[in-house]
KOLGU-4560 file (N, C-alpha, C; in nm, 3 decimals, padded with zeros to 5 digits):
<recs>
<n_xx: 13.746 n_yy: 06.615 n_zz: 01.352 ca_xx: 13.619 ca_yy: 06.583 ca_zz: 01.417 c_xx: 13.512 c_yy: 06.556 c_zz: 01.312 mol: A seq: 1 type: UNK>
<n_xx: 13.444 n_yy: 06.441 n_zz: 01.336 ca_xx: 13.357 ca_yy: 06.404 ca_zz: 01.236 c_xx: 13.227 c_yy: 06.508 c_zz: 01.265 mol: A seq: 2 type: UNK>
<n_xx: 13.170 n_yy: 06.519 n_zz: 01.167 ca_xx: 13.079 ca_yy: 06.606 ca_zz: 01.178 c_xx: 12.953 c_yy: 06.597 c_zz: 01.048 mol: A seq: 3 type: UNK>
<n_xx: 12.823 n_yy: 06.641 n_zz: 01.087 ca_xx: 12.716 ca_yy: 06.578 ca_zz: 00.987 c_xx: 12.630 c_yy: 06.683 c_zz: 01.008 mol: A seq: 4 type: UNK>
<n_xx: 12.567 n_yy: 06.748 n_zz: 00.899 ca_xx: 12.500 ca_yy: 06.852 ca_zz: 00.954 c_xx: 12.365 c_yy: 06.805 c_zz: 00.807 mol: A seq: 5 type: UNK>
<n_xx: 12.259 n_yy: 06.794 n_zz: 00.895 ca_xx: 12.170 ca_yy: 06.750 ca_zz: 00.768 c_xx: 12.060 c_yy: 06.865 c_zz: 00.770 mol: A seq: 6 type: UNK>
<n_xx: 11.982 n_yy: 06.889 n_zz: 00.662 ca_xx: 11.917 ca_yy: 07.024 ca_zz: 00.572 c_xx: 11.760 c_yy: 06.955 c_zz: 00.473 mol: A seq: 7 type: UNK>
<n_xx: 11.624 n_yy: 07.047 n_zz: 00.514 ca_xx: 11.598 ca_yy: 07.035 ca_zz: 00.411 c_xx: 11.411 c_yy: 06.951 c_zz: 00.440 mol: A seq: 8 type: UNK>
<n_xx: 11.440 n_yy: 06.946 n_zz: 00.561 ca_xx: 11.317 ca_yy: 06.871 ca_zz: 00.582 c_xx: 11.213 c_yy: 06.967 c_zz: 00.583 mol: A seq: 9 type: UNK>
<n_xx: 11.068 n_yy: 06.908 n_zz: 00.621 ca_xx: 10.978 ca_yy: 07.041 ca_zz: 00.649 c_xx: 10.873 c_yy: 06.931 c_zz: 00.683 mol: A seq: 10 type: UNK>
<n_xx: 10.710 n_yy: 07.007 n_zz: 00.621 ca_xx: 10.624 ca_yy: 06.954 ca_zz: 00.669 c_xx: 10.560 c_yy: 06.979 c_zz: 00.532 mol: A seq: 11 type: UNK>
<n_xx: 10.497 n_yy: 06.836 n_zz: 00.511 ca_xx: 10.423 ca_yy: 06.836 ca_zz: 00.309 c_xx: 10.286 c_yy: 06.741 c_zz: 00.326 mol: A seq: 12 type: UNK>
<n_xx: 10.250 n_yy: 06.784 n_zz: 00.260 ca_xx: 10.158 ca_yy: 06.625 ca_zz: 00.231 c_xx: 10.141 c_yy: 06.559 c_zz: 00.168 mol: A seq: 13 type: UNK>
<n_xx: 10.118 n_yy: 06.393 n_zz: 00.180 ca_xx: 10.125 ca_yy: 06.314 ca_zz: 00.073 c_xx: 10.092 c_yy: 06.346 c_zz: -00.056 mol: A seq: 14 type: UNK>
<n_xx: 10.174 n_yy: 06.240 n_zz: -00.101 ca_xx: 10.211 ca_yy: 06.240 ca_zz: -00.263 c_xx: 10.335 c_yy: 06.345 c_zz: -00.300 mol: A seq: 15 type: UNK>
<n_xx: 10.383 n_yy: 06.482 n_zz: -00.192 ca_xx: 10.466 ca_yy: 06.536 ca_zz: -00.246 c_xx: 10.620 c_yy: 06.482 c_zz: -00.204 mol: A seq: 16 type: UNK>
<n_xx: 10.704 n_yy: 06.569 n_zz: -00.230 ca_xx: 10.852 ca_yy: 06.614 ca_zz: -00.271 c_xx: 10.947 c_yy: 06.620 c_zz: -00.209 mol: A seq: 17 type: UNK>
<n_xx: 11.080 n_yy: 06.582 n_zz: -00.138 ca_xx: 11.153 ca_yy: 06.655 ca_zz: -00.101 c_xx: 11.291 c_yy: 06.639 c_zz: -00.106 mol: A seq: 18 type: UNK>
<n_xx: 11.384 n_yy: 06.722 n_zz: -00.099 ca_xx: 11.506 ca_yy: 06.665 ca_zz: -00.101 c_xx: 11.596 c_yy: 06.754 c_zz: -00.006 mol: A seq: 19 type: UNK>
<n_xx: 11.645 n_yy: 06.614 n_zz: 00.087 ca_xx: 11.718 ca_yy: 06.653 ca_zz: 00.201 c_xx: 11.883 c_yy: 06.670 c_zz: 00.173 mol: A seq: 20 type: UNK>
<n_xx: 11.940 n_yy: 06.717 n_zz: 00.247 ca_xx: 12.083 ca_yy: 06.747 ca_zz: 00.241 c_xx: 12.177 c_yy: 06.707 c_zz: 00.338 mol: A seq: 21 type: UNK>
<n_xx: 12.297 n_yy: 06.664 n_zz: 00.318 ca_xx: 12.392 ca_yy: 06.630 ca_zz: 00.431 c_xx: 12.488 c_yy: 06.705 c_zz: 00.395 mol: A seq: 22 type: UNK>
<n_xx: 12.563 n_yy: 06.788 n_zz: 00.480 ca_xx: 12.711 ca_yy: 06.820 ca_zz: 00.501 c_xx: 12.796 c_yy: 06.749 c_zz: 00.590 mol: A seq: 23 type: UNK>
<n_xx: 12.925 n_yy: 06.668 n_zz: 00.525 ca_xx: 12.983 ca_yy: 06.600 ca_zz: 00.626 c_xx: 13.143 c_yy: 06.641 c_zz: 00.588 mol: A seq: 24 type: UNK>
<n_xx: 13.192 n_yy: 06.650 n_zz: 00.695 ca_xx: 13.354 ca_yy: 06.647 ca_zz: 00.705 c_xx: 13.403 c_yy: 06.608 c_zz: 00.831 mol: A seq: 25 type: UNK>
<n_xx: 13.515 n_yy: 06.673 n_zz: 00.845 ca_xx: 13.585 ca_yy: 06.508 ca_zz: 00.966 c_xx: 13.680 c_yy: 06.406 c_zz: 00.879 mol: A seq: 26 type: UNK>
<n_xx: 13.605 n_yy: 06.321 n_zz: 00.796 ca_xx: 13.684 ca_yy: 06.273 ca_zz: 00.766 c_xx: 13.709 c_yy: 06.219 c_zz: 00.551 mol: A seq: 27 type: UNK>
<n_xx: 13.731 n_yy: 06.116 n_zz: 00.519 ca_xx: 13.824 ca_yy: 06.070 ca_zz: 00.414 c_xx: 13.635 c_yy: 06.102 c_zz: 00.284 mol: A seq: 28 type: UNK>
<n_xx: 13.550 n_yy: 06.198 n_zz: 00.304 ca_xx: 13.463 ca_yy: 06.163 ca_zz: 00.217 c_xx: 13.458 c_yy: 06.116 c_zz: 00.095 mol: A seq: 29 type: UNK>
<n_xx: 13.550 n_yy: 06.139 n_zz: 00.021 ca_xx: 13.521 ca_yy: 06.108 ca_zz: -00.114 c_xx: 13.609 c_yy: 05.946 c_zz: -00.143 mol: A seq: 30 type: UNK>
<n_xx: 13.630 n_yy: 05.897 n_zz: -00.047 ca_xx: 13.666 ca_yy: 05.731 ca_zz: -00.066 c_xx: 13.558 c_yy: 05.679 c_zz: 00.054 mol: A seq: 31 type: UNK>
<n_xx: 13.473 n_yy: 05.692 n_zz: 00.116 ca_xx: 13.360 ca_yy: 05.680 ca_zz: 00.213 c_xx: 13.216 c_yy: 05.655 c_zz: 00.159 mol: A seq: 32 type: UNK>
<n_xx: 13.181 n_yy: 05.544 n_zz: 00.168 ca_xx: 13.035 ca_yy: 05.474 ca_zz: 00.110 c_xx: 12.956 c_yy: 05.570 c_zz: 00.233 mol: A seq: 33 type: UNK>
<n_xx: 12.840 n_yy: 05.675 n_zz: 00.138 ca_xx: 12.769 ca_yy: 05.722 ca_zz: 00.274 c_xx: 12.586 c_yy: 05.618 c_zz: 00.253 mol: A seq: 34 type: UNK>
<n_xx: 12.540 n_yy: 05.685 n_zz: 00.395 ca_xx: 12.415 ca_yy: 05.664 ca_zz: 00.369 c_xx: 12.306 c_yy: 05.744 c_zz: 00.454 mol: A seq: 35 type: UNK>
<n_xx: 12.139 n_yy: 05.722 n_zz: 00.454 ca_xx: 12.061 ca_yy: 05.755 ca_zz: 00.470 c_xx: 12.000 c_yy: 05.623 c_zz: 00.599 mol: A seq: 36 type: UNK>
<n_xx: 11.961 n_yy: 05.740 n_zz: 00.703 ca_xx: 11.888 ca_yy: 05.682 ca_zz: 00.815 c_xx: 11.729 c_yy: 05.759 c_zz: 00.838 mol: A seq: 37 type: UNK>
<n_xx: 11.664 n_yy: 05.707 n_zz: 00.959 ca_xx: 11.565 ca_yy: 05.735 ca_zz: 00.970 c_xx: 11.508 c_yy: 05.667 c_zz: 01.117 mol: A seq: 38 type: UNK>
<n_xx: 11.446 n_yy: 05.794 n_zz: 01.206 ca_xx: 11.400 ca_yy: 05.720 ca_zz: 01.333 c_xx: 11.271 c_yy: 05.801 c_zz: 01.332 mol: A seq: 39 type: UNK>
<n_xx: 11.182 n_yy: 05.681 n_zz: 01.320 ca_xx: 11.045 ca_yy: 05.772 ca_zz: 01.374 c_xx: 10.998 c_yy: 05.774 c_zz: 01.466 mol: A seq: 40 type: UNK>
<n_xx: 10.851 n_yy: 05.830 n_zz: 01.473 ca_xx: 10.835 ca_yy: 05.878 ca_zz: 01.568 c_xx: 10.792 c_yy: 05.743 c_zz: 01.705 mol: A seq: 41 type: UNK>
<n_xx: 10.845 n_yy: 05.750 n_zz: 01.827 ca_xx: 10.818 ca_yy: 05.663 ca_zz: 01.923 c_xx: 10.879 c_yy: 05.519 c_zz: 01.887 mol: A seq: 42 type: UNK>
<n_xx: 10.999 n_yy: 05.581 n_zz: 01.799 ca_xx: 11.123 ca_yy: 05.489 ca_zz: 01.756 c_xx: 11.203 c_yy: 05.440 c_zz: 01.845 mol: A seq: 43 type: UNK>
<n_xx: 11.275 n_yy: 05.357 n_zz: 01.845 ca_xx: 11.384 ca_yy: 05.316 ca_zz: 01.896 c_xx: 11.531 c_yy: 05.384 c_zz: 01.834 mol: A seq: 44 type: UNK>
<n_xx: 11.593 n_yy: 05.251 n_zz: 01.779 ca_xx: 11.682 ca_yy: 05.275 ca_zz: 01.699 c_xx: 11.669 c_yy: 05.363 c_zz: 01.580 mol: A seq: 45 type: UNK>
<n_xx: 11.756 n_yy: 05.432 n_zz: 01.526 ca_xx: 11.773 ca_yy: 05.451 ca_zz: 01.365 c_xx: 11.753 c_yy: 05.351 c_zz: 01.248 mol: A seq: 46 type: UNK>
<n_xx: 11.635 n_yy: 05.369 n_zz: 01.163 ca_xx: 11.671 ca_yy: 05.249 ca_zz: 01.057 c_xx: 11.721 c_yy: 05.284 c_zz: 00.911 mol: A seq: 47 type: UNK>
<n_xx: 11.789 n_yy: 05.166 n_zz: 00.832 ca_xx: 11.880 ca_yy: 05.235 ca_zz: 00.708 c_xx: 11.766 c_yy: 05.280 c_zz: 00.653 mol: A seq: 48 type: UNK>
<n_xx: 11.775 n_yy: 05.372 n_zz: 00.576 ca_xx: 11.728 ca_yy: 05.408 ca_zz: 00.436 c_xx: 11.720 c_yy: 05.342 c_zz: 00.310 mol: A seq: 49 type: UNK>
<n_xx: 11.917 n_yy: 05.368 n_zz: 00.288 ca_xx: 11.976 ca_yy: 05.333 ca_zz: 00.185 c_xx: 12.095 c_yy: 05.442 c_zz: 00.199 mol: A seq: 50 type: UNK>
<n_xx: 12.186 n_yy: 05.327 n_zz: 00.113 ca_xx: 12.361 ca_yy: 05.409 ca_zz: 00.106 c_xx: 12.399 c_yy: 05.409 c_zz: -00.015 mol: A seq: 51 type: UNK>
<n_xx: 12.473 n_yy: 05.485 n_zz: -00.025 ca_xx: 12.533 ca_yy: 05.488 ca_zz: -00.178 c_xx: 12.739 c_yy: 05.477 c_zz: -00.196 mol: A seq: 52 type: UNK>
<n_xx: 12.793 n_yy: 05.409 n_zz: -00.246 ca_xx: 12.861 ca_yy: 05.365 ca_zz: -00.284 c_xx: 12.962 c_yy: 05.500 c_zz: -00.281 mol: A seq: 53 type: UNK>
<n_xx: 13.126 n_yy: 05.552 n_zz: -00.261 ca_xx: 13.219 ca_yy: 05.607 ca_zz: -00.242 c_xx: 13.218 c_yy: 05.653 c_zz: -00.401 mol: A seq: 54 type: UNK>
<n_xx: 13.233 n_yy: 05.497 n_zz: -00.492 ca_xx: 13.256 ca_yy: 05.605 ca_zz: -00.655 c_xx: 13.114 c_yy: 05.633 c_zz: -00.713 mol: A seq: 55 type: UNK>
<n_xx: 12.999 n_yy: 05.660 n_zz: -00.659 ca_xx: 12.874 ca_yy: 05.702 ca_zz: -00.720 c_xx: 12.813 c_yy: 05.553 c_zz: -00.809 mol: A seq: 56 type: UNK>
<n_xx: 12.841 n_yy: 05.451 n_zz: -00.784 ca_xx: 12.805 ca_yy: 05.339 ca_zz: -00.871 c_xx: 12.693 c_yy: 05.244 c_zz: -00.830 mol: A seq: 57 type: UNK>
<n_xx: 12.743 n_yy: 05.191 n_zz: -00.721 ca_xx: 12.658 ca_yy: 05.129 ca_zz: -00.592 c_xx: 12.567 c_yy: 05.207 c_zz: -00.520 mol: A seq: 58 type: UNK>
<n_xx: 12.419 n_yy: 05.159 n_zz: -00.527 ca_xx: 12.342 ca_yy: 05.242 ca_zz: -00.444 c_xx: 12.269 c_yy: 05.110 c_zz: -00.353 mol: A seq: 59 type: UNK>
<n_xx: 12.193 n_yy: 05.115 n_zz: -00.247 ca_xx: 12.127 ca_yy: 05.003 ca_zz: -00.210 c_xx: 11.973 c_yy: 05.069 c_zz: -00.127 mol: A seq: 60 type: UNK>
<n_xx: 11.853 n_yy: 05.011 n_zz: -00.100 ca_xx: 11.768 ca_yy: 05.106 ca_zz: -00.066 c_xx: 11.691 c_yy: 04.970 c_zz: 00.023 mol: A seq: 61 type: UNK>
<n_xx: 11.615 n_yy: 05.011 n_zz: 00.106 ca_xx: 11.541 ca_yy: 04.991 ca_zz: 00.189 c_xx: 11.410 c_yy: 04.910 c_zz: 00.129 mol: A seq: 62 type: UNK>
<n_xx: 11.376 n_yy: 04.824 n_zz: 00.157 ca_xx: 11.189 ca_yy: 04.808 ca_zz: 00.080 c_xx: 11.140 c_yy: 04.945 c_zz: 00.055 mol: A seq: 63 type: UNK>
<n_xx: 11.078 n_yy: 04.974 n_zz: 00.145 ca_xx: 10.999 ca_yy: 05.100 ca_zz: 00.160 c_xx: 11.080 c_yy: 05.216 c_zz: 00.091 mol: A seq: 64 type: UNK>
<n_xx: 11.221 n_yy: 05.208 n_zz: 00.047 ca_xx: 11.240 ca_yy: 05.345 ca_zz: -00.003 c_xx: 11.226 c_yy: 05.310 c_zz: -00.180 mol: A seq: 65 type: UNK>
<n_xx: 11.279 n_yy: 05.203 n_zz: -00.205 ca_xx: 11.295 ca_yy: 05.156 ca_zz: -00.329 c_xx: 11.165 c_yy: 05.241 c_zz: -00.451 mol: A seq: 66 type: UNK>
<n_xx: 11.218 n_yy: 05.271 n_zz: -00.550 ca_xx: 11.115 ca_yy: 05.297 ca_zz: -00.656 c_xx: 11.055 c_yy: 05.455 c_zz: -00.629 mol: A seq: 67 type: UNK>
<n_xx: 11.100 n_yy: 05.534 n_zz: -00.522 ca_xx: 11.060 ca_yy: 05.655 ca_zz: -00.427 c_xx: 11.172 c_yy: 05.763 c_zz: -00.407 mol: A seq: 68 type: UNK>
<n_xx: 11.253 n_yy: 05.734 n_zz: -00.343 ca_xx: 11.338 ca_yy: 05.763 ca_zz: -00.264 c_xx: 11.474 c_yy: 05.733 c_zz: -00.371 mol: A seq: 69 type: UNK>
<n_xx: 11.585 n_yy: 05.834 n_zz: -00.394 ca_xx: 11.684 ca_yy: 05.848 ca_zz: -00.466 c_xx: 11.808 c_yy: 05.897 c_zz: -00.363 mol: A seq: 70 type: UNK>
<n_xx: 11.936 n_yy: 05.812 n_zz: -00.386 ca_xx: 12.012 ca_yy: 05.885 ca_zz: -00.324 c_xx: 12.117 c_yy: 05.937 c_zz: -00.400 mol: A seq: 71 type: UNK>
<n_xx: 12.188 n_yy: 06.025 n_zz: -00.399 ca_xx: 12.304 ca_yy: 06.097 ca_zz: -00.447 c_xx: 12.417 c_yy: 06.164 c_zz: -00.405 mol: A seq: 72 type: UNK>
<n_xx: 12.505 n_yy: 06.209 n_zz: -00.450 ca_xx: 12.561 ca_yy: 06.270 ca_zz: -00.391 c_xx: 12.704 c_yy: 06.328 c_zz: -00.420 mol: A seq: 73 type: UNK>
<n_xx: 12.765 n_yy: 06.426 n_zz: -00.427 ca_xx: 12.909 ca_yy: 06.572 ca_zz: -00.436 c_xx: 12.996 c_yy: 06.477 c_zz: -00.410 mol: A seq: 74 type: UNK>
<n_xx: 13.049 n_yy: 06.460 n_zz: -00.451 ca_xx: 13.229 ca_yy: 06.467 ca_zz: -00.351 c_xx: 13.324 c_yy: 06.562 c_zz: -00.396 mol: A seq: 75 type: UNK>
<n_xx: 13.291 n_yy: 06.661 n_zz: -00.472 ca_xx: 13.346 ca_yy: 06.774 ca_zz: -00.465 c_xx: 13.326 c_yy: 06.879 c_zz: -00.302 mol: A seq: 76 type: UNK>
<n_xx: 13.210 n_yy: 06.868 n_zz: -00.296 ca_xx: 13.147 ca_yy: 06.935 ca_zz: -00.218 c_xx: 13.129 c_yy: 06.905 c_zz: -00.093 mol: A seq: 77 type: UNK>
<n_xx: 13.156 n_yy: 06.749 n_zz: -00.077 ca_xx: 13.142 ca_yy: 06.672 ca_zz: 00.052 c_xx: 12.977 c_yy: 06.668 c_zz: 00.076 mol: A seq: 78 type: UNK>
<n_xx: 12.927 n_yy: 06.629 n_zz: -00.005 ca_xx: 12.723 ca_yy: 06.610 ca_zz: 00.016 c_xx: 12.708 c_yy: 06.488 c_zz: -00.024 mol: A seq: 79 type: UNK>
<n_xx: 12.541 n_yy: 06.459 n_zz: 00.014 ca_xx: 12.511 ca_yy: 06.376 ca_zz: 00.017 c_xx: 12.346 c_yy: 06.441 c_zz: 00.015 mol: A seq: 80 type: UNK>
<n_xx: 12.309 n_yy: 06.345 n_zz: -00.116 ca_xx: 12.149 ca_yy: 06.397 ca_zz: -00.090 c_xx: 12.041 c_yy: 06.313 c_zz: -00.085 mol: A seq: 81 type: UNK>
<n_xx: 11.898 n_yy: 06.304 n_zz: -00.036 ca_xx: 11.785 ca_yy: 06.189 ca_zz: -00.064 c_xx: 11.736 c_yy: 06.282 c_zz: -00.085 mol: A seq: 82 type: UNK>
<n_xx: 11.687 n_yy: 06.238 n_zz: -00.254 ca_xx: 11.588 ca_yy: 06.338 ca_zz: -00.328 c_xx: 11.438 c_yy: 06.190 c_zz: -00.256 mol: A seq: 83 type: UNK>
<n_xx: 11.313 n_yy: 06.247 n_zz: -00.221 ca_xx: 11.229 ca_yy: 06.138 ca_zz: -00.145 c_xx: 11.092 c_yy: 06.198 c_zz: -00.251 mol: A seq: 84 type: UNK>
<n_xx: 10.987 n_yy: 06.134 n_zz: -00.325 ca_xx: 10.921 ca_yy: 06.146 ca_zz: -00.376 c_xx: 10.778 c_yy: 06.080 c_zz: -00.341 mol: A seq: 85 type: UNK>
<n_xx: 10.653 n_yy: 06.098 n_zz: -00.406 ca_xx: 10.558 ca_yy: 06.020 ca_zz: -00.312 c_xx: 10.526 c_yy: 05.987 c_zz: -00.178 mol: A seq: 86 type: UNK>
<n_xx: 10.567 n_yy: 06.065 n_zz: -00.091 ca_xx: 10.571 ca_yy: 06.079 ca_zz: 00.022 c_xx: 10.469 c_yy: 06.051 c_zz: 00.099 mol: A seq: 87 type: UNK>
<n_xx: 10.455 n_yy: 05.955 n_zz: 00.189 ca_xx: 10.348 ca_yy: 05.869 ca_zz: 00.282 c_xx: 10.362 c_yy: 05.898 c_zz: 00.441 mol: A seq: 88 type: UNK>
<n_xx: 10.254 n_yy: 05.924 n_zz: 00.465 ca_xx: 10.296 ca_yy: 05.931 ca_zz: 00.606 c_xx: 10.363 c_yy: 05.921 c_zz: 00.728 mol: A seq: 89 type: UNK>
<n_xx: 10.378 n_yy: 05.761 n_zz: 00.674 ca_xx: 10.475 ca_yy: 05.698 ca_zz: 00.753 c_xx: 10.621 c_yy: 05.699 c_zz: 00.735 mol: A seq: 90 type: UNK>
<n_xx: 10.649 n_yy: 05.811 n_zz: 00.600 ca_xx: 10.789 ca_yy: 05.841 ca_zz: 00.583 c_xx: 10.798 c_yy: 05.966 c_zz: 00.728 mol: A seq: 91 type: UNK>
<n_xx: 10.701 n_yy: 05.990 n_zz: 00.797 ca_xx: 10.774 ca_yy: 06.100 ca_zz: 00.880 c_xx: 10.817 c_yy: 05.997 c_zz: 00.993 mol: A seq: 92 type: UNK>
<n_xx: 10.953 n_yy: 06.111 n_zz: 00.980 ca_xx: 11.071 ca_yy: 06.101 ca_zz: 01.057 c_xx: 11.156 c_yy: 06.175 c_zz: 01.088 mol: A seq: 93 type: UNK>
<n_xx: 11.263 n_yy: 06.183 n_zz: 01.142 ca_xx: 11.386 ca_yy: 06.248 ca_zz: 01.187 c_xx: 11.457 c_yy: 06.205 c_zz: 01.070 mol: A seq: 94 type: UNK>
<n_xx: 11.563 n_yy: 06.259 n_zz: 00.986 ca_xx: 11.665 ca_yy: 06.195 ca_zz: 00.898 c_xx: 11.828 c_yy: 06.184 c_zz: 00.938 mol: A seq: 95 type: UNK>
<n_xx: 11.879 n_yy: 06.099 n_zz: 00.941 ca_xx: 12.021 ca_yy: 06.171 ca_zz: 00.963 c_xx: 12.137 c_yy: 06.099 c_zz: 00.845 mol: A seq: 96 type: UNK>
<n_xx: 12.262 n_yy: 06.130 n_zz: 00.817 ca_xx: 12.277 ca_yy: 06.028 ca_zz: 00.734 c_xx: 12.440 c_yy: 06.001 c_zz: 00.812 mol: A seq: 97 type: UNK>
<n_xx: 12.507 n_yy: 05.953 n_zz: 00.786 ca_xx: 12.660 ca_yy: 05.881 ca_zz: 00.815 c_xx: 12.735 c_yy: 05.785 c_zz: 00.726 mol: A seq: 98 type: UNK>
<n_xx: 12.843 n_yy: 05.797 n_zz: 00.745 ca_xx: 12.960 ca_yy: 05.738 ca_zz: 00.653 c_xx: 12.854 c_yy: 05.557 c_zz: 00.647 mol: A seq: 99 type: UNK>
<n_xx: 12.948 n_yy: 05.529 n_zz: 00.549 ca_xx: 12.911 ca_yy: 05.342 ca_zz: 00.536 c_xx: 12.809 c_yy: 05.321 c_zz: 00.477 mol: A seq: 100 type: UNK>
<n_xx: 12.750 n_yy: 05.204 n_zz: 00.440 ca_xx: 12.704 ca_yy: 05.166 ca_zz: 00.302 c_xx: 12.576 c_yy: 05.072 c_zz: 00.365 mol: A seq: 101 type: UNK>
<n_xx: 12.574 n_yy: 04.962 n_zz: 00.458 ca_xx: 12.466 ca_yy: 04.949 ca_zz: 00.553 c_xx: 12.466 c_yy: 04.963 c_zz: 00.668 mol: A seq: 102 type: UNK>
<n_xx: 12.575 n_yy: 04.996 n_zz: 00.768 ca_xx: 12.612 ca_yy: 05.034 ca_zz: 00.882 c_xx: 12.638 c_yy: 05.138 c_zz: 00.915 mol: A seq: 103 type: UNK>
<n_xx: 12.647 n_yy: 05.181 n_zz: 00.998 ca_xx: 12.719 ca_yy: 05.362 ca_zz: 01.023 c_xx: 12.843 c_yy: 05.315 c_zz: 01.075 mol: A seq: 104 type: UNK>
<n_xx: 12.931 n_yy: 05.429 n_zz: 00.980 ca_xx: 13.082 ca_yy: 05.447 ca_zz: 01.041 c_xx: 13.120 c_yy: 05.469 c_zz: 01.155 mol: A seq: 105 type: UNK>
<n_xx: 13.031 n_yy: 05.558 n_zz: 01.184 ca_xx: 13.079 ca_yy: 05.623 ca_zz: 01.275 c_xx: 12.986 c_yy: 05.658 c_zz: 01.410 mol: A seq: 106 type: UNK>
<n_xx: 13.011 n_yy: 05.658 n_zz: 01.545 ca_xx: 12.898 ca_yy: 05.636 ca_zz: 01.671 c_xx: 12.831 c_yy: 05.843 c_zz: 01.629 mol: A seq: 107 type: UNK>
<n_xx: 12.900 n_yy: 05.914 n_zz: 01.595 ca_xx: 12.817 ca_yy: 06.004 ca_zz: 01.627 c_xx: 12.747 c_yy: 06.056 c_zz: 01.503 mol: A seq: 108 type: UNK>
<n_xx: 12.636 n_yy: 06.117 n_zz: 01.486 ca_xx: 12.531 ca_yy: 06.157 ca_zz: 01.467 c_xx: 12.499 c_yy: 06.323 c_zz: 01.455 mol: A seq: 109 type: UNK>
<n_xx: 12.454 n_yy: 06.368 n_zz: 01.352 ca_xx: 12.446 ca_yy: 06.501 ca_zz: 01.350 c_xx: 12.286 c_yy: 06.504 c_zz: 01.415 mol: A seq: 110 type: UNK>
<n_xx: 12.225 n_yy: 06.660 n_zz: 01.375 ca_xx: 12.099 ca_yy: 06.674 ca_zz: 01.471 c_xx: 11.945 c_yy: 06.645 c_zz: 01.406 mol: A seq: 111 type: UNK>
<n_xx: 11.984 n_yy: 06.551 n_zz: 01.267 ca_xx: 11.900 ca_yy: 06.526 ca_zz: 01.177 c_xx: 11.824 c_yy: 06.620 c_zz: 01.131 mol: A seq: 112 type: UNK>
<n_xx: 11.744 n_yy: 06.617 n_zz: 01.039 ca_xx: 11.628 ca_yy: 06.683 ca_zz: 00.968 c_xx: 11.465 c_yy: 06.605 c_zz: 00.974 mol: A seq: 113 type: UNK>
<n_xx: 11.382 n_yy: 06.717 n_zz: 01.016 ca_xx: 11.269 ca_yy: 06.679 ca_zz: 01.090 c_xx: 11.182 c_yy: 06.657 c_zz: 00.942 mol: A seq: 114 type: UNK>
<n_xx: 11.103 n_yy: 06.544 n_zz: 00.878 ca_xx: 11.019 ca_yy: 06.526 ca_zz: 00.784 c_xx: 10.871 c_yy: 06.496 c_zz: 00.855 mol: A seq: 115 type: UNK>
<n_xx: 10.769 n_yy: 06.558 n_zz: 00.778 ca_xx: 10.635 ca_yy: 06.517 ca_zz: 00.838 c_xx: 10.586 c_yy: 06.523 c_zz: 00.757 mol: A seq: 116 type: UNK>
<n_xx: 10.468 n_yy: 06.426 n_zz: 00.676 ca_xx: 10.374 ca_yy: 06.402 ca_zz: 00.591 c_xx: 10.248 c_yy: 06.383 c_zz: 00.661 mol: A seq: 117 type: UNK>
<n_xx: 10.172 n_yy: 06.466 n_zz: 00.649 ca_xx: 10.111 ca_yy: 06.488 ca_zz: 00.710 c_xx: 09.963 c_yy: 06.537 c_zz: 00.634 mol: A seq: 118 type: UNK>
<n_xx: 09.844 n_yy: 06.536 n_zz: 00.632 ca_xx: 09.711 ca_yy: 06.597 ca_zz: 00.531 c_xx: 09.653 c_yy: 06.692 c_zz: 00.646 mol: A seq: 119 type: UNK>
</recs>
């Protein structure tokens, strides 16, 4: 059973810090391009972030995350992290992340992590 359990959000105010966490298993992680989503508030859909590449090489990022926003991530450990820096308001959101590189692998969804930038 695929499974995503994401960590790490809170409530900051601009200009600061944070770095969120994914736990995923279920399935093949460490040959699995993951990535970073985001639905805000009075959102629709989920939008990408940015994903990062199965051997740690390939990363790809969003406008808005580019130059900010870092992704990383275990495959010892089965993680996945967005270290998010400079933080703007309009980064608040829900986070969630899932297998694949600009698409999600997979239809389900863990219960995300709540971010708010907020003064």
């Amino acid at each position: 059973q695929v499974q995503f359990v994401e960590s790490g959000g809170g409530s900051v105010q601009p200009g600061e810090s944070l770095r969120l966490s994914c736990a995923a298993s279920g399935f093949a992680f460490q040959t699995s391009d993951m990535s970073w989503y985001r639905r805000v508030p009075g959102g629709g859909e989920r939008e990408l972030v940015g994903g990062i590449s199965a051997d740690n090489y390939g990363r790809n990022y969003m406008d808005f995350a580019k130059g900010r926003f870092t992704i990383s991530r275990d495959n010892l450990n089965n993680a996945v992290y967005l270290d998010m820096t400079s933080l703007k308001p309009e980064d608040t959101a829900v986070y969630y992340c899932n297998a694949g590189y600009w698409r999600p692998d997979f239809p389900s969804w863990g219960q995300g992590t709540q971010v708010i930038v907020s003064s």
